[in-house]
Steps between C-alpha positions, in 0.01 A plus 500: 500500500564778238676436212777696555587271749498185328871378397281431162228530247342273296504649136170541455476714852841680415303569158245644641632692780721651223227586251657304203506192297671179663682496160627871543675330890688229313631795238604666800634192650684435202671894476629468828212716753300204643618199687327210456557199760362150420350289806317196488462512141362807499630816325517800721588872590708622766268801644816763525620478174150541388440770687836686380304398136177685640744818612649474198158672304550812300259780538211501221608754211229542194619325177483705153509201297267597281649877419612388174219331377289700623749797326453321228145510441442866565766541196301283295119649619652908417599296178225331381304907574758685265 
């Protein structure tokens, strides 16, 4: 059976199918975007609202964190040569 047609995952499956930490699902249990169900004991995800979660991804963009430091160090460098 594929997962998309399970009624649920366990975390560690929904984790993995979703490329992040088991700790980043219960943040986004807690903000509202996953559901979690509990059965038998056992803590688990309902498979459409983690698959809205999956369709929820942004596209990639480069960060430029490090403009300013590395800015910074240029300004220093042409500096430390006058």
């Amino acid at each position: 059976m594929r997962w998309q047609d399970r009624p649920h995952q366990q975390l560690a499956v929904a984790s993995e199918i979703a490329q992040v930490s088991e700790a980043a699902l219960y943040k986004a249990e807690k903000e509202g975007v996953l559901t979690f169900v509990r059965l038998a004991g056992r803590t688990l995800v309902d498979t459409s609202s983690l698959i809205a979660f999956i369709g929820r991804a942004e596209p990639w963009k480069p960060s430029d964190r490090g403009a300013a430091a590395r800015a910074k160090r240029a300004e220093a460098a042409r500096a430390a040569l006058s």
